[in-house]
N, C-alpha and C positions, 0 to 999 in steps of 0.2 A: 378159396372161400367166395363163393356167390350170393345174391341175394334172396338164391330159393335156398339157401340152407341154412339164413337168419329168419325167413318164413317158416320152415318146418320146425325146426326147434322153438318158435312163439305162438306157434299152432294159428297164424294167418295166412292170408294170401301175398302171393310177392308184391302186390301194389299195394296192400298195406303199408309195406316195409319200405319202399318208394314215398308213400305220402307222408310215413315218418321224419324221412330225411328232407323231404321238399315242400310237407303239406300238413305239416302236425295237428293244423286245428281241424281238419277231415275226421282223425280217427279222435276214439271215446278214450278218457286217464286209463283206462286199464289196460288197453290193447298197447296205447303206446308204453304203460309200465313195462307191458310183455316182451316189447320189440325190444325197447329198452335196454332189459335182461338179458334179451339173446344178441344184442352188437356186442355188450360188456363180454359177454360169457364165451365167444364166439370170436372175439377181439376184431372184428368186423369193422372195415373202411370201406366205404363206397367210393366206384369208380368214376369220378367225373368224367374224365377223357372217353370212358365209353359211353356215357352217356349224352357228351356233347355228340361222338361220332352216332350216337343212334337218332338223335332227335334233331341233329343238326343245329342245336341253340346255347350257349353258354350261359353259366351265370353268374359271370364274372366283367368287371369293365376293369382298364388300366388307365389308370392316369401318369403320364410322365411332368414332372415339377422342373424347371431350368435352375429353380435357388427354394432349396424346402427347408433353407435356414432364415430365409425373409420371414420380416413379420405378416406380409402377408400371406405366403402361402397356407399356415395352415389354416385361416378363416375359408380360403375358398377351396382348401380341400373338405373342410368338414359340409363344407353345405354340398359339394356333391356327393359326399358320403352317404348324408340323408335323404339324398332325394334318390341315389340307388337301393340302399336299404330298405325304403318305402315301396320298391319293387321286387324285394325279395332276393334282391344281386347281390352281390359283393363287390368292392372294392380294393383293388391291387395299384400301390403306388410306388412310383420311381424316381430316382433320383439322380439326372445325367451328368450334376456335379458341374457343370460348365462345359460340358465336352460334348463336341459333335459325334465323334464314332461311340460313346456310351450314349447317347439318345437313341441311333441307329441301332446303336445293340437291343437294345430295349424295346426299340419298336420287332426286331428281329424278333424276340425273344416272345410279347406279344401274339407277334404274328402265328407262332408253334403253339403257344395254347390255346389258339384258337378263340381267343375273347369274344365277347361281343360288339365291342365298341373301344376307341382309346377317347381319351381327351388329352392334346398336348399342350402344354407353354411351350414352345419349340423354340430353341438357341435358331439352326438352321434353318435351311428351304427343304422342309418336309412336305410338301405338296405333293409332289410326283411321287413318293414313295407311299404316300395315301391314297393317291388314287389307284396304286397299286393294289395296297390292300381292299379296295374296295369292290374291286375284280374278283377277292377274294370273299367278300363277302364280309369284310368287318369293315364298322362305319366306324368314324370320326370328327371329332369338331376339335377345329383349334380355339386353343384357349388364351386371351388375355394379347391375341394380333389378330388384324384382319386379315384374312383370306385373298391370296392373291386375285385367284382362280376365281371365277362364278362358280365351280361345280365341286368345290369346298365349303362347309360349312364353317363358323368360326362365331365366335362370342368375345369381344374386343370393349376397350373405352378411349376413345379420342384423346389419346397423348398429344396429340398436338395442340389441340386445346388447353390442355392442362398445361403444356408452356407458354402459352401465351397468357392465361390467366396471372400465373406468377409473375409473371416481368413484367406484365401490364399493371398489376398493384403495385411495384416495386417501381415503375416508373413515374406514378400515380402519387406515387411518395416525395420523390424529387428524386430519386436514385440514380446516377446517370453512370457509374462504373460500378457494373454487374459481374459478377463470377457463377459460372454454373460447377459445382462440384458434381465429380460423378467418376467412374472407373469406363469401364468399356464401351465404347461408342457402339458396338460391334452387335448389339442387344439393341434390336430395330424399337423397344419400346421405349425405350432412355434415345436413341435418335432422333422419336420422333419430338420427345420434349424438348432436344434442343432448337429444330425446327422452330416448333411454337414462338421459343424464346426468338430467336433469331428473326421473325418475323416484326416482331416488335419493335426490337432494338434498329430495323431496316427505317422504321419511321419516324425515330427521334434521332434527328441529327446530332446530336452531341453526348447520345450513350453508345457504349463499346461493352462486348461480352464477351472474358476474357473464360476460355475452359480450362476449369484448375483440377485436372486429373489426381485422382485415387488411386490404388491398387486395387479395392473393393467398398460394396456398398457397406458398411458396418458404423455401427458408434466408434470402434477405437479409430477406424480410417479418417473420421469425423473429428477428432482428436488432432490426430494428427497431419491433418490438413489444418486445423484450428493454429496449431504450432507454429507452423509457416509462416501464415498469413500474420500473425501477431509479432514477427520477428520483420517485417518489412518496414519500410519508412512510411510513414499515415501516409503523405501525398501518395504514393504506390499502392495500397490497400484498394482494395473493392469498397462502396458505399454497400451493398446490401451480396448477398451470397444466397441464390438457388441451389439446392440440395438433389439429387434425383433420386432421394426416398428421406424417408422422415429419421432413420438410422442415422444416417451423414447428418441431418441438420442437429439432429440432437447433442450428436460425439460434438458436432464446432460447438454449439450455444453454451454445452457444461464446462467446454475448456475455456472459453472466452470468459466466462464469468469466473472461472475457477484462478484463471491468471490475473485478473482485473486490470487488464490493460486494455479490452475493448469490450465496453460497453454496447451491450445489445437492448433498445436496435439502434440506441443514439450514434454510435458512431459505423456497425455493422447492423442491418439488418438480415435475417435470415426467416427462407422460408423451405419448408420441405415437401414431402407429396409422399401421397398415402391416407394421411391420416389416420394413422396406425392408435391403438390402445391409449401409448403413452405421450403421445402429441401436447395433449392439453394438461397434461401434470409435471413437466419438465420443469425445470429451477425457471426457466421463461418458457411459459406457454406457448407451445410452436402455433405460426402462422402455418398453414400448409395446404395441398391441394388435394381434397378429398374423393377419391375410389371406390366402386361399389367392390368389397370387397366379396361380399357372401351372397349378392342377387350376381353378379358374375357366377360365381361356380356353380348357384340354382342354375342360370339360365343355359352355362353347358350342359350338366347334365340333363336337363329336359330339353334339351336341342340333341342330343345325341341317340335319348330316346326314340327321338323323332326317326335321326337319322335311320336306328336300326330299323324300325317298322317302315320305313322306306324300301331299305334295300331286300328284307324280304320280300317287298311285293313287287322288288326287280325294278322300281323306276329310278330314275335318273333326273340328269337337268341344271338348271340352275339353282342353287344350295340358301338357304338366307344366311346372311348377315346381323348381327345383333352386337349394337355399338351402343355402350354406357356413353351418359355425360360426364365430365368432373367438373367440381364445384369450388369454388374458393372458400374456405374458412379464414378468416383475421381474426390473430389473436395477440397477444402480448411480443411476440420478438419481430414483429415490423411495427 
């Protein structure tokens, strides 16, 4: 079944039937009712793959997500949803689930349909596997780290800053035995908030910043970390607890106040990061360090756009950079 035989049976031409599928507002309601009629009648699929291989252009991008059960990711998938939609693309997403050879699959996988572009939150050193692709002819920007390379592109926010913020208000308090909650060090973007913090803590002599590891970033990990910490002798306890997302800070803050043995923020303060939805409606309104979450995933995708209209025209170079701020919000649990 070809495209000239959904043409003859609606009695147009094959690039009507073409504009159908790519161009609908070209043709007039009736022709398109016609074509309409004859994909239905005809049971008619159009062939992408040949028509990436004839035109050489896809109209598809992939996104690969490191945790598309965070509350952030879907904010900033949806805003590059819209800003490819707006171009008439589609968007394909994925999910590497924590795992470096499922990323590599994925970018594999990518790479055979021929996309146009990926965007990744990348667990690993995906770099040199990009610039491969780009040999290939599919652009890329990474998403939510910086770019090692100049000749990578990348859309990132200053995690280091964003620990420094938190343990500087937390210092700022009188706080002087800190805890960072958090699970995998191993996620360059939770390393670099511990940096931040640790920065801090380098220049008050009398705070220490003890890291009270998770299994994961979650509310019940939050929980249960919360159980711990309420189970030790007060002299032993942290004065305040940074979270490395707003999930952790949440799961401690409900158990603390749920066991009423430690008072937030009198005896623990808590702050998180993100700035997720439910931040400021918790049983204690989280203090926390606020992320662009949805001008992030605009600004990949309109960097990526970029990207492709680059490497059609075969140039090269040095790639930009684009690094958010974060901001501190103070709210009721410091």
């Amino acid at each position: 079944m070809t495209i000239r035989d959904v043409a003859e049976l609606a009695r147009v031409s094959p690039a009507s039937v073409s504009n159908y599928f790519h161009k609908p507002a070209k043709l007039s309601a009736s022709t398109r009712e016609r074509v309409r009629q004859a994909v239905e009648t005809l049971g008619f699929v159009p062939n992408d793959a040949a028509r990436v291989l004839r035109t050489g252009t896809s109209p598809v991008v992939g996104y690969i997500a490191f945790e598309l059960a965070s509350a952030t990711t879907p904010e900033i998938a949806r805003a590059i949803e819209e800003r490819v939609s707006a171009r008439d693309m589609y968007l394909l997403m994925a999910n590497d689930t924590g795992s470096r050879d499922r990323e590599r699959s994925y970018l594999e996988l990518f790479e055979k349909q021929r996309v146009s572009g990926i965007i990744i939150a990348p667990l690993g050193d995906v770099e040199p596997e990009l610039a491969r692709l780009r040999t290939r002819g599919i652009a890329s920007v990474l998403s939510a780290r910086r770019a090692v390379g100049d000749e990578q592109a990348s859309v990132s926010t200053d995690h280091v800053l964003g620990g420094r913020l938190a343990v500087e208000h937390l210092v700022a308090q009188g706080r002087r035995r800190i805890g960072f909650v958090t699970s995998s060090l191993a996620l360059r973007q939770v390393e670099d908030r511990l940096h931040g913090a640790m920065s801090v803590i380098g220049d008050v002599p009398d705070a220490t910043l003890e890291v009270i590891p998770v299994p994961e970033r979650t509310v019940a990990a939050g929980i249960a970390c919360a159980d711990g910490i309420a189970r030790r002798d007060p002299a032993s306890r942290p004065e305040a607890l940074f979270c490395a997302n707003d999930l952790l800070a949440i799961g401690v803050t409900q158990a603390f106040v749920a066991a009423q043995s430690v008072r937030v923020p009198d005896d623990i303060a808590v702050v998180g990061y993100d700035d997720i939805e439910f931040a400021q409606s918790t049983i204690v309104p989280l203090t926390t360090v606020r992320t662009p979450h949805a001008e992030l995933g605009a600004a990949a995708a309109d960097l990526l756009f970029d990207e492709i209209a680059l490497l059609g025209r075969g140039g090269g170079g040095v790639r930009p950079h684009v690094e958010f701020s974060p901001e501190l919000v103070v709210r009721a649990s410091t």
